[in-house]
C-alpha positions in Angstrom: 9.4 -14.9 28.4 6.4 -12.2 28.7 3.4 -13.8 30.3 0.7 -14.7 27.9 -1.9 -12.3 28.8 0.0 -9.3 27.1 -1.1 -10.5 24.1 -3.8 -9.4 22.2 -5.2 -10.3 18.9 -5.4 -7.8 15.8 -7.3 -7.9 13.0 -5.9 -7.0 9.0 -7.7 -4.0 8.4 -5.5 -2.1 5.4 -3.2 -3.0 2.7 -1.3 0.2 1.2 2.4 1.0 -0.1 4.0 3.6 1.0 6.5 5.9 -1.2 9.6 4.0 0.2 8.2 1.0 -2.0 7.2 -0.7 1.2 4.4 -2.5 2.2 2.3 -1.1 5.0 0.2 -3.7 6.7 -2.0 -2.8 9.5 -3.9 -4.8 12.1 -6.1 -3.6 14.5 -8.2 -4.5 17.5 -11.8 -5.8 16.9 -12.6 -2.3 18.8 -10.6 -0.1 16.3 -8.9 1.4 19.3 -5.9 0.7 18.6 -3.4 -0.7 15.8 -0.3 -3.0 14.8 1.4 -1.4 11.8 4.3 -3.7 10.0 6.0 -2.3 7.2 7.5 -4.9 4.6 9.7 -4.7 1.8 8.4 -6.2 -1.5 10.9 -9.2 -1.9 9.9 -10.0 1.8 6.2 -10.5 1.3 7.5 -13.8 -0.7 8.7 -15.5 2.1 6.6 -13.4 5.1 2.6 -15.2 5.8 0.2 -12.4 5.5 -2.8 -13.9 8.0 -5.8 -12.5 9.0 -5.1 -12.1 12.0 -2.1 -11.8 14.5 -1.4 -11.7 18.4 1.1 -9.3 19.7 2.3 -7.8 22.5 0.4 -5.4 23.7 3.1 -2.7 23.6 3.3 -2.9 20.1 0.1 -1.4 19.3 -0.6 2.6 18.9 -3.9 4.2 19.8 -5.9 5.2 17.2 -7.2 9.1 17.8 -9.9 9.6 14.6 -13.4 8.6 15.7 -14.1 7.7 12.0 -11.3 5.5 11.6 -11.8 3.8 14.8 -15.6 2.9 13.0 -13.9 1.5 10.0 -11.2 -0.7 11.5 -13.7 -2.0 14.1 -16.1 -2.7 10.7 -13.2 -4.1 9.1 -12.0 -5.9 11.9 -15.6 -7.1 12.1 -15.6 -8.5 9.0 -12.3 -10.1 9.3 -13.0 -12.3 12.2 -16.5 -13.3 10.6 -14.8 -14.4 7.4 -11.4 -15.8 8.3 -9.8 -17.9 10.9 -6.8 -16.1 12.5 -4.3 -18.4 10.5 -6.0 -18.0 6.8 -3.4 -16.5 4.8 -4.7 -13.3 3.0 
């Protein structure tokens, strides 16, 4: 089992579709730095838990290279955390 400290908490900071009909979910640090991106089929989501927030491994998260995105995840991110516990279901 991978020690605890390789986790690190994400954020939901965009909901889109992609044109594979899949959902794109993305979480990302309260920094913006970096991101979790899960894709999900539509007749998943039924039975998947959408939360604010998640904690994964800390391998699973991709930097994020645009200075204006980085603002706007860290703003949504933000606004995540002040609204939501980690476990709300969104």
């Amino acid at each position: 089992m991978p020690p605890e400290t390789d986790k690190v908490r994400v954020w939901l900071v965009e909901r889109g579709y992609n044109n594979r009909d899949l959902i794109i979910l993305q979480y990302a640090t309260p920094d913006g730095d970096r991101v979790y991106r899960r894709e999900l089929a539509p007749q998943v989501l039924d039975t998947a838990t959408v939360t604010a927030a998640k904690d994964v491994s800390s391998g699973d998260l991709e930097t994020v290279d645009d200075a204006d995105v980085q603002k706007r995840y860290a703003a949504e991110a933000g606004r995540m955390a002040g609204k939501h516990d980690p476990d709300d279901v969104i």
